[in-house]
py3Dmol code that shows the C-alpha trace and the ligand (Angstrom):
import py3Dmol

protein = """\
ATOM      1  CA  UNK A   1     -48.859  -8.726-150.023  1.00  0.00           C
ATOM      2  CA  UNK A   2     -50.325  -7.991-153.544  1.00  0.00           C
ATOM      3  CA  UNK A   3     -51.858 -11.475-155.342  1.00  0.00           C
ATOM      4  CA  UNK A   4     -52.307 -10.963-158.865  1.00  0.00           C
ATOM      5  CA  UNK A   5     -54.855 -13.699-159.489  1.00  0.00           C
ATOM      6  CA  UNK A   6     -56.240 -15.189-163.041  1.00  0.00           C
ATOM      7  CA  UNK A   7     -57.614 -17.697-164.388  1.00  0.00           C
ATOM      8  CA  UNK A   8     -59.016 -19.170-167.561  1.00  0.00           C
ATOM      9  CA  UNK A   9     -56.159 -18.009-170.168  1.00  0.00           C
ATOM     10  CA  UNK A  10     -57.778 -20.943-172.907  1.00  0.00           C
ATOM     11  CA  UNK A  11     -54.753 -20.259-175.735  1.00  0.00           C
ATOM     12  CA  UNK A  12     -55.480 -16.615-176.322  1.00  0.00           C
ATOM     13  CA  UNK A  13     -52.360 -15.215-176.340  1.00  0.00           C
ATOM     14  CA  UNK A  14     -52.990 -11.748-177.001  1.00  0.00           C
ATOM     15  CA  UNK A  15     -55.435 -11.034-174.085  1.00  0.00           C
ATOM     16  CA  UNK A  16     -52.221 -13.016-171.164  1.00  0.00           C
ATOM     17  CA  UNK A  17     -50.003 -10.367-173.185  1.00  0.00           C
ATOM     18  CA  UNK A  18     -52.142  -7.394-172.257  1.00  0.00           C
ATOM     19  CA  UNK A  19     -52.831  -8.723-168.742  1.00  0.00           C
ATOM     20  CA  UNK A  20     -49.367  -9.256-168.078  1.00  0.00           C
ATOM     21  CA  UNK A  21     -48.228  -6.140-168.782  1.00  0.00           C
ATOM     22  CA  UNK A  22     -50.851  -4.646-166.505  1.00  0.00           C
ATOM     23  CA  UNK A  23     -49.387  -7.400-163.849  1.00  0.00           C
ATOM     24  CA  UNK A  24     -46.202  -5.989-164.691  1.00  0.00           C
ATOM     25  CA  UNK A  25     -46.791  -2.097-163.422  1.00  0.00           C
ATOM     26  CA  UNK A  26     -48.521  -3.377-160.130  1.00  0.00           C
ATOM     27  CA  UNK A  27     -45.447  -5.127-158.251  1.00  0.00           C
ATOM     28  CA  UNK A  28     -47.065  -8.286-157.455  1.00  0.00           C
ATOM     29  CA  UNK A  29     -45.685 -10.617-154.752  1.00  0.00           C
ATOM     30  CA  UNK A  30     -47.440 -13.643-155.809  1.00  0.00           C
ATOM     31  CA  UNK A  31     -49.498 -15.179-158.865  1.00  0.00           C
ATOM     32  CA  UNK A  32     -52.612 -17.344-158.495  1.00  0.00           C
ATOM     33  CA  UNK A  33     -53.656 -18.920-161.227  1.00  0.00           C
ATOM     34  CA  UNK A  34     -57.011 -21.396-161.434  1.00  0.00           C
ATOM     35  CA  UNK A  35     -56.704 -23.368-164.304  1.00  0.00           C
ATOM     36  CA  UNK A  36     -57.323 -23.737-168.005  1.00  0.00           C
ATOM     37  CA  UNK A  37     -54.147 -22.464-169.872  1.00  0.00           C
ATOM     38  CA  UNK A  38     -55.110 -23.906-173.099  1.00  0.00           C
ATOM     39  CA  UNK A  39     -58.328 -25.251-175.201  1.00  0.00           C
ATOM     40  CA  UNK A  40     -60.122 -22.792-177.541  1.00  0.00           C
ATOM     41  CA  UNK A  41     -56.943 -20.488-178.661  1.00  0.00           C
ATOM     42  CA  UNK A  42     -54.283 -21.167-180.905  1.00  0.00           C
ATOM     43  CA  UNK A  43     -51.372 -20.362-178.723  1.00  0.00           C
ATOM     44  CA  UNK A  44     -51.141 -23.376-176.051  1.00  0.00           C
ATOM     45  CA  UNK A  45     -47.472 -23.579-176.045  1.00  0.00           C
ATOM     46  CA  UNK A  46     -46.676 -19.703-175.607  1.00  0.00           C
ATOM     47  CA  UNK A  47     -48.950 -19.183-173.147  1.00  0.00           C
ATOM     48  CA  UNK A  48     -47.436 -22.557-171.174  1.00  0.00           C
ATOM     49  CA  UNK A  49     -43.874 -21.338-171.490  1.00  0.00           C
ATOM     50  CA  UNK A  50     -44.579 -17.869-170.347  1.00  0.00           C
ATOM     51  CA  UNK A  51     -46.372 -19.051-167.125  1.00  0.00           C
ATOM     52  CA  UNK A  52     -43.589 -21.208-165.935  1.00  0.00           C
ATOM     53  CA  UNK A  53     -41.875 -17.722-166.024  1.00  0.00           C
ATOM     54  CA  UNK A  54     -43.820 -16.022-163.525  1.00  0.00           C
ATOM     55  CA  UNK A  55     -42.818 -16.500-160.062  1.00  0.00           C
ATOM     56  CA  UNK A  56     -44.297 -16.886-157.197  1.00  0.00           C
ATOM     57  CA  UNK A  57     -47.010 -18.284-158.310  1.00  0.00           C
ATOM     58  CA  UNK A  58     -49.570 -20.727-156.745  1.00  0.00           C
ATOM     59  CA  UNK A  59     -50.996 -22.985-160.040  1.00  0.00           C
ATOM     60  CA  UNK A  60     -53.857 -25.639-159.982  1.00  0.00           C
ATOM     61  CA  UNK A  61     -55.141 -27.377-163.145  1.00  0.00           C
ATOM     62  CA  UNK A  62     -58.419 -26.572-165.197  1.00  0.00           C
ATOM     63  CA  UNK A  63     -60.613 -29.247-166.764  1.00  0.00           C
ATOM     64  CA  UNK A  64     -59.585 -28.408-170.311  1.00  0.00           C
ATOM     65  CA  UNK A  65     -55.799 -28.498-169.041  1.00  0.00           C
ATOM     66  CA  UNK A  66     -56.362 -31.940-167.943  1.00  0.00           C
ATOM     67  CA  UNK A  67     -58.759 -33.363-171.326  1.00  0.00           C
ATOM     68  CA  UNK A  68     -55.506 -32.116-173.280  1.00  0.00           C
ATOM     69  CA  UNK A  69     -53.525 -34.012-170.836  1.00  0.00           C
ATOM     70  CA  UNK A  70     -55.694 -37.264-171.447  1.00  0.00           C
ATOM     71  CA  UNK A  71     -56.068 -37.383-167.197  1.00  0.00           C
ATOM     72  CA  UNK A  72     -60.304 -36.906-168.783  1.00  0.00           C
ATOM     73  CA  UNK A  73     -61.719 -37.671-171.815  1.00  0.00           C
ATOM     74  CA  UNK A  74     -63.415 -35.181-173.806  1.00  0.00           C
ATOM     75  CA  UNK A  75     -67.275 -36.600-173.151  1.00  0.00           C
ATOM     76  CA  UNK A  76     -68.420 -34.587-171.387  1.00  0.00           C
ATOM     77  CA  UNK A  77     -67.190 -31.596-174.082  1.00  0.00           C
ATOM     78  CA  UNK A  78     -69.393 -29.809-176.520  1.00  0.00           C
ATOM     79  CA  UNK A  79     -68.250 -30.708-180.631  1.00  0.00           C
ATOM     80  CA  UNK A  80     -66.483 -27.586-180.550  1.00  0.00           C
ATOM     81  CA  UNK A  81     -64.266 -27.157-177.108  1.00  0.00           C
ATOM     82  CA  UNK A  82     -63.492 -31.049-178.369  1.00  0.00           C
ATOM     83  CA  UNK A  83     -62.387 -30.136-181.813  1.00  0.00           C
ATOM     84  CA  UNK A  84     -60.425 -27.699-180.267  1.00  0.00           C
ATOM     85  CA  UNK A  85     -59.022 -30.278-177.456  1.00  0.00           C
ATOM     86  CA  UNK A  86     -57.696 -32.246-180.199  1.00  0.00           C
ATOM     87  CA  UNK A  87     -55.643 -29.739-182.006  1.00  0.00           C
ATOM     88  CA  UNK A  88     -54.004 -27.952-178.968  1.00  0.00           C
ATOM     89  CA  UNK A  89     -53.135 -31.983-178.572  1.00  0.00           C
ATOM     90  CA  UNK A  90     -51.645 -31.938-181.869  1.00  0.00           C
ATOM     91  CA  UNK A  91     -49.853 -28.913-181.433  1.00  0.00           C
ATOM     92  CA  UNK A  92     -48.055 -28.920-178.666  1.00  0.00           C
ATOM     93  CA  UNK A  93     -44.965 -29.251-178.304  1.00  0.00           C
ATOM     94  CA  UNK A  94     -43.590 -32.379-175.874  1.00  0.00           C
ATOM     95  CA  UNK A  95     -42.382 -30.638-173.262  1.00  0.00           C
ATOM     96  CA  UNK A  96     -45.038 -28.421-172.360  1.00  0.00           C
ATOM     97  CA  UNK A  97     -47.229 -31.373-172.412  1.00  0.00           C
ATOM     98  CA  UNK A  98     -45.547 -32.711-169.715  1.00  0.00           C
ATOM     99  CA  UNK A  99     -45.643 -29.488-168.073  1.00  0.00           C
ATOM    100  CA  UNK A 100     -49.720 -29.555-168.219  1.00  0.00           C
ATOM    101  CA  UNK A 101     -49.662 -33.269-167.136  1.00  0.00           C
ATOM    102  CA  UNK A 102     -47.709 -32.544-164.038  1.00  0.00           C
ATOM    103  CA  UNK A 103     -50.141 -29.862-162.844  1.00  0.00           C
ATOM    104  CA  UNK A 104     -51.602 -30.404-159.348  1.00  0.00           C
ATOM    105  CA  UNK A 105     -55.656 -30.853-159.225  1.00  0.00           C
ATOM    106  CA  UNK A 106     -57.518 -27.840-156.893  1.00  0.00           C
ATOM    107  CA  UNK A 107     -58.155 -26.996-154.425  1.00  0.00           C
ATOM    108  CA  UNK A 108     -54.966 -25.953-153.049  1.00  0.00           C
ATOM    109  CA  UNK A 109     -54.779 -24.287-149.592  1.00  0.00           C
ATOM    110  CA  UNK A 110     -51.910 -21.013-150.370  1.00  0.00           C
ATOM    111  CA  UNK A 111     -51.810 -19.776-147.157  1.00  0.00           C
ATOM    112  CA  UNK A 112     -53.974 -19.150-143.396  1.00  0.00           C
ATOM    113  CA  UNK A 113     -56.510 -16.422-145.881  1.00  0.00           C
ATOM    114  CA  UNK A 114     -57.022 -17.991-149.550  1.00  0.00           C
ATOM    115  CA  UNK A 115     -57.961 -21.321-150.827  1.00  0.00           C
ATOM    116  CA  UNK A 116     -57.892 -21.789-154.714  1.00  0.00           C
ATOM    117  CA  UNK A 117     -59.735 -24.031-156.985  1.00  0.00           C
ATOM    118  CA  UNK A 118     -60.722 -24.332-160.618  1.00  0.00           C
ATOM    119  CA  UNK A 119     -64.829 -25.317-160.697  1.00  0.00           C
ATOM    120  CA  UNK A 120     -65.678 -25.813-156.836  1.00  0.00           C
ATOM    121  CA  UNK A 121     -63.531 -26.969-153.406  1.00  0.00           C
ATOM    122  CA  UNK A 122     -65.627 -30.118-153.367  1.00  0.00           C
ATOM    123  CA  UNK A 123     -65.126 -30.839-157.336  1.00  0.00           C
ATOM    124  CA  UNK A 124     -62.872 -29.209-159.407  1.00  0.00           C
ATOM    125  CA  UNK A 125     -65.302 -29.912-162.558  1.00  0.00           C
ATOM    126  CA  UNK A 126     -67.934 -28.329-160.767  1.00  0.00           C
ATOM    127  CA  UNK A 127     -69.528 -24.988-162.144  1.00  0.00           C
ATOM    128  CA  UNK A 128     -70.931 -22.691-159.317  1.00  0.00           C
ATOM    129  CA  UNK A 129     -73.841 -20.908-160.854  1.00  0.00           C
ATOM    130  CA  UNK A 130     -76.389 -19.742-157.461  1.00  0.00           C
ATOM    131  CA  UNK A 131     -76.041 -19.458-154.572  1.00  0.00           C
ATOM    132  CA  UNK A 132     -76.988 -23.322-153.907  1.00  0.00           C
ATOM    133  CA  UNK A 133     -73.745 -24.292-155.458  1.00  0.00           C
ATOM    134  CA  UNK A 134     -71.669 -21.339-153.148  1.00  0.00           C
ATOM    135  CA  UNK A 135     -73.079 -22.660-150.025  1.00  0.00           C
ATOM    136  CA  UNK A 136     -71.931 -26.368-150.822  1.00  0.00           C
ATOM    137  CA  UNK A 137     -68.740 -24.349-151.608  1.00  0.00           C
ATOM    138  CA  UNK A 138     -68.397 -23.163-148.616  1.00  0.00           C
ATOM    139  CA  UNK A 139     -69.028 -26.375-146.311  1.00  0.00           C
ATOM    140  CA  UNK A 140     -65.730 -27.131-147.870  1.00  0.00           C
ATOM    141  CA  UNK A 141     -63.414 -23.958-147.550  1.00  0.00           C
ATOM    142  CA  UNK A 142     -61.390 -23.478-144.509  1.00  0.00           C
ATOM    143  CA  UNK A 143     -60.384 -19.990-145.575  1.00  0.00           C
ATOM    144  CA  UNK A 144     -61.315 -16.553-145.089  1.00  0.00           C
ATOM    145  CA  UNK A 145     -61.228 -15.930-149.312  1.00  0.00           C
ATOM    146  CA  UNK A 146     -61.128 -18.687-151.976  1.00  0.00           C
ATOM    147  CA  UNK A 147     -60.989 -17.786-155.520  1.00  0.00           C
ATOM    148  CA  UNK A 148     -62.508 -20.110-158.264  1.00  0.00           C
ATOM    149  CA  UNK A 149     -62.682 -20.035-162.245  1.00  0.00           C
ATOM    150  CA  UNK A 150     -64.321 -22.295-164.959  1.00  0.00           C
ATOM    151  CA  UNK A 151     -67.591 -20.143-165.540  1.00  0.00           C
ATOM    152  CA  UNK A 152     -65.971 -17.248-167.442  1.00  0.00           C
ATOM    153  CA  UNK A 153     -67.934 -15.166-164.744  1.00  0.00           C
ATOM    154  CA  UNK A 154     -66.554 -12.240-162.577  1.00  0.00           C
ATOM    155  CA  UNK A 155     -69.253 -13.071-159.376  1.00  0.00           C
ATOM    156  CA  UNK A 156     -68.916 -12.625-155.842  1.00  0.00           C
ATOM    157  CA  UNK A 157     -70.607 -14.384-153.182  1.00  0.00           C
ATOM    158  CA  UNK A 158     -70.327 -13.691-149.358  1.00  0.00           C
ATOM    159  CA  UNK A 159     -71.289 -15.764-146.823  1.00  0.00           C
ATOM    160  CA  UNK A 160     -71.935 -14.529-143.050  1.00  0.00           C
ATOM    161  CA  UNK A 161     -74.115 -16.418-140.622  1.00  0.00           C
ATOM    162  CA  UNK A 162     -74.780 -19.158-143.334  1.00  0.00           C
ATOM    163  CA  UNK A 163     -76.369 -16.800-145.032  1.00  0.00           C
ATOM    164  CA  UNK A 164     -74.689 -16.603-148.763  1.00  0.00           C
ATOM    165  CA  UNK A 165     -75.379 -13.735-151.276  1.00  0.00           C
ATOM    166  CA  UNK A 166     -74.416 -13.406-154.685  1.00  0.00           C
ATOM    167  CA  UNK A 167     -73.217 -10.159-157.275  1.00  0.00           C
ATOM    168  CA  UNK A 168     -72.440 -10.307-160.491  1.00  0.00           C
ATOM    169  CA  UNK A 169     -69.492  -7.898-160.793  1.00  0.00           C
ATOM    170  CA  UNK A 170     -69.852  -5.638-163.499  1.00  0.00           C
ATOM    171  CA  UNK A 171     -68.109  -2.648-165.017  1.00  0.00           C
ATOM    172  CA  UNK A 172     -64.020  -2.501-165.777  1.00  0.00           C
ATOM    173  CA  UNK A 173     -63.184  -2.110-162.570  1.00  0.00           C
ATOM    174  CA  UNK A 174     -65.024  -2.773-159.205  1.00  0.00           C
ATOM    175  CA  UNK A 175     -63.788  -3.119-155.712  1.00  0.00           C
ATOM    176  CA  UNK A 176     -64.776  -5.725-152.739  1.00  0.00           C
ATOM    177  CA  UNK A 177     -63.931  -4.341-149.222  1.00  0.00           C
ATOM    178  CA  UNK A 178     -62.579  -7.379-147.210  1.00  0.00           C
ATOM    179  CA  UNK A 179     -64.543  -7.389-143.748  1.00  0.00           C
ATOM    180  CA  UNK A 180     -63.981  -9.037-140.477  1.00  0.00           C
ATOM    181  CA  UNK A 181     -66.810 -12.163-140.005  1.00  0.00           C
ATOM    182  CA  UNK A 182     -67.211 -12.405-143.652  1.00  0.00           C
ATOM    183  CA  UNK A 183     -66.368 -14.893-145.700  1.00  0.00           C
ATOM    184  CA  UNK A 184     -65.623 -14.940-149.857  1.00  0.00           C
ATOM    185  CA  UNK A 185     -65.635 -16.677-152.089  1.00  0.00           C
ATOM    186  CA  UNK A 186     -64.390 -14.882-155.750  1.00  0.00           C
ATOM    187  CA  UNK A 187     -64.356 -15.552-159.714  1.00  0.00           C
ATOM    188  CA  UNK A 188     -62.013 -13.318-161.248  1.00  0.00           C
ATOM    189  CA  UNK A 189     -63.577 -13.806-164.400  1.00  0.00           C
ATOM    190  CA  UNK A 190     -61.766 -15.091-167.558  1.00  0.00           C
ATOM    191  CA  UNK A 191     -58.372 -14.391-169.513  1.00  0.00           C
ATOM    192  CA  UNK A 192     -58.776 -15.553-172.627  1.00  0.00           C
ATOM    193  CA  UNK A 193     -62.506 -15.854-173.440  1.00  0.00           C
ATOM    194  CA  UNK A 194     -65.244 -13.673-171.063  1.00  0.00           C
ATOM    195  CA  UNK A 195     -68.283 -14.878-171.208  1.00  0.00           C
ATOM    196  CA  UNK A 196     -70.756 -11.737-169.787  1.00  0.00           C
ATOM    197  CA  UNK A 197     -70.805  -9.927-173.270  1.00  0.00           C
ATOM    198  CA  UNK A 198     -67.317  -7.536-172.332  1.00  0.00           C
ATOM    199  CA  UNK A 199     -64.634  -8.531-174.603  1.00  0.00           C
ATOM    200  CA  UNK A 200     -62.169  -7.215-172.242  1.00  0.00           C
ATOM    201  CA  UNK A 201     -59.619  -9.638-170.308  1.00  0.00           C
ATOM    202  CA  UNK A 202     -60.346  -9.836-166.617  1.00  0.00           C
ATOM    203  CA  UNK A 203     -58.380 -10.191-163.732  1.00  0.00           C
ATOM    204  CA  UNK A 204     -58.362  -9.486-160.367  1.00  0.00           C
ATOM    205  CA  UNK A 205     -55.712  -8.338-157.497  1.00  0.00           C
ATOM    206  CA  UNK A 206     -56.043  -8.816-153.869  1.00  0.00           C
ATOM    207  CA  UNK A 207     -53.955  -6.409-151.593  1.00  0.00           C
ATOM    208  CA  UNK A 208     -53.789  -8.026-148.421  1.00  0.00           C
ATOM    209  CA  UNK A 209     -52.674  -5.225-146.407  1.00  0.00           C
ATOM    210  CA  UNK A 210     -55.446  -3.088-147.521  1.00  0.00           C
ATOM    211  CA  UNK A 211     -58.152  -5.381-147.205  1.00  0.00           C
ATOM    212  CA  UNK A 212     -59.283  -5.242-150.693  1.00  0.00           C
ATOM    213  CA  UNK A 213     -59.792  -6.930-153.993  1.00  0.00           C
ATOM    214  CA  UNK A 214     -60.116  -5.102-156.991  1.00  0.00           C
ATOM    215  CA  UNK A 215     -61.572  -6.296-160.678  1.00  0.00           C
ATOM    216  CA  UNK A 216     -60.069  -5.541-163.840  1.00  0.00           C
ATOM    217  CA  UNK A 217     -61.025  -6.067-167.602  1.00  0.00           C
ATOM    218  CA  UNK A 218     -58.163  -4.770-169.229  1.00  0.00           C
ATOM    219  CA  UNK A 219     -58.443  -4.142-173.305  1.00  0.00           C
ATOM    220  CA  UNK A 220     -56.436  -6.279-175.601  1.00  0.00           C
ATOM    221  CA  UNK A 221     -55.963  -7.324-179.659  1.00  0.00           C
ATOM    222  CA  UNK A 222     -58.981  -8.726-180.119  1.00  0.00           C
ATOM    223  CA  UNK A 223     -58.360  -8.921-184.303  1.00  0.00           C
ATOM    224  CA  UNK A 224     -55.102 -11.061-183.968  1.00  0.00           C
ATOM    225  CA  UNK A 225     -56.538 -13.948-180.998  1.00  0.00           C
ATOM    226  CA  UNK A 226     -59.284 -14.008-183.700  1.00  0.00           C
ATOM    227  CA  UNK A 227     -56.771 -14.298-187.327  1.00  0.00           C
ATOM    228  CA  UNK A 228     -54.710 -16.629-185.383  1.00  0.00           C
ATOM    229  CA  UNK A 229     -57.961 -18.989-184.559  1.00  0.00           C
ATOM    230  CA  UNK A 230     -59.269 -18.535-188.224  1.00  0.00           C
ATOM    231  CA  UNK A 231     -55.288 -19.030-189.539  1.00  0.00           C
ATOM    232  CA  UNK A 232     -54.852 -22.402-187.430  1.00  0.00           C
ATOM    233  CA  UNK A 233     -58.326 -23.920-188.697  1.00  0.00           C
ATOM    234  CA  UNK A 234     -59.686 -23.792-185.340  1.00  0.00           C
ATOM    235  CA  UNK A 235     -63.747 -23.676-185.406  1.00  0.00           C
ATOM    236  CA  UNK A 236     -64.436 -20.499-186.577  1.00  0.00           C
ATOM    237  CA  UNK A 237     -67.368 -19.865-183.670  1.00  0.00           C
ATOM    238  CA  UNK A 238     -63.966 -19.124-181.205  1.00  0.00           C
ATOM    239  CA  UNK A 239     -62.920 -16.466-182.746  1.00  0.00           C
ATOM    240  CA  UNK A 240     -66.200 -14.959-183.080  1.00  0.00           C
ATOM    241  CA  UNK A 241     -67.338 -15.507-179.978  1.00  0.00           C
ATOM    242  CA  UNK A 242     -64.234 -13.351-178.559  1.00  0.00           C
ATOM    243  CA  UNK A 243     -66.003 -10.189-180.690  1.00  0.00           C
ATOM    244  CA  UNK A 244     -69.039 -10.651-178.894  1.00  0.00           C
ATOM    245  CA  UNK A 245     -67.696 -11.893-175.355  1.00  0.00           C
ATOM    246  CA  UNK A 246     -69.973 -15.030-174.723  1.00  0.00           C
TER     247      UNK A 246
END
"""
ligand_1 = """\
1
FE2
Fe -62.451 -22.480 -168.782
"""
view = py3Dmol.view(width=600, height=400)
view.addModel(protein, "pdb")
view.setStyle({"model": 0}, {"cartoon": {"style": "trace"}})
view.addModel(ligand_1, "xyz")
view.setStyle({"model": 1}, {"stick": {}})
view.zoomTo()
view.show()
């Protein structure tokens, strides 16, 4: 089985575009994604539709899916991710609200191998940064692999004899050999807005027959997610903050 797994889209078309056709050429059996379609780029309601188009796909909500869907309030959000809470609000269209209020909170169980979750198995608004926050993770993962978002971080952190390490994954490509009396626990990185100074998309499949994930960070139109930020009045700082990937 090939798992195409992604996660933190936030309204930037452009980048889901380029990923998707790289999704496309890789005959993937099954999607995971781990939350935040929209919040930050101006294309909530394209990015919603064309998700509901991919199938399978295993789907859990992010936190700034579920501030748009008034499930949170927006407190806890700095000025500018809540300015930008407010217009995807305003601009989307009724239906695909309804879509983004019916998502199902993490973490979901997909199968014997792979958990999912947005922030952390024990609180989906959780950020793991250390390797404090991966061994509370994985007290509550009854999986061999479970994949989380919400940092913006590609990071890997293996645990074996309750002993858990941590690697920033760097570079456009990498690859993490799945072994025996190991367990993972994996952050694609993000879609629509990386945050470790590479513009580029990332994503991540996991071939289950072969025992291995691999990164990606795949390039995309950078200029337009940035024109179409400016164009809708979004804050300005998102669009250049995609130039500089932080
Ligand atoms: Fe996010």
């Amino acid at each position: 089985m090939k798992y195409f797994i992604f996660t933190d889209i936030h309204g930037n078309l452009e980048a889901f575009l380029a990923v998707l056709k790289f999704a496309r050429r890789r005959k993937i059996d099954h999607f995971l994604f781990l939350g935040d379609m929209v919040g930050y780029g101006a294309s909530p309601n394209e990015i919603i539709q064309k998700i509901q188009l991919l199938k399978p796909i295993s789907i859990i909500r992010g936190n700034h899916d579920k501030a748009v869907s008034e499930i949170d309030n927006v407190k806890t959000f700095n000025p500018i991710a809540a300015s930008a809470i407010h217009w995807t609000q305003q601009n989307l269209k009724k239906n695909n609200l309804s879509y983004l209020k019916r998502l199902k909170q993490g973490p979901r169980i997909v199968n014997k191998d792979i958990t999912i979750c947005h922030g952390a198995p024990f609180d989906e608004d959780h950020y793991i940064f250390g390797e404090f926050d991966a061994a509370e993770a994985f007290l509550h993962i009854k999986t061999q692999i479970c994949f989380f978002g919400h940092t913006h971080f590609p990071f890997l952190y293996t645990e074996k004899d309750h002993f858990v390490e941590g690697t920033f994954i760097t570079g456009d490509s990498s690859e993490i050999k799945i072994e025996k009396d190991i367990r993972y626990l994996i952050n694609p990185g993000s879609v629509g807005q990386p945050r470790d100074r590479n513009t580029r998309a990332s994503c991540a499949i996991y071939d289950s027959k072969q025992k291995k994930i691999k990164l990606y960070r795949i390039e995309y139109n950078i200029g337009e997610a940035q024109r179409k930020i400016l164009e809708a009045d979004l804050p300005a700082a998102l669009a250049e903050r995609l130039g500089l990937g932080i």
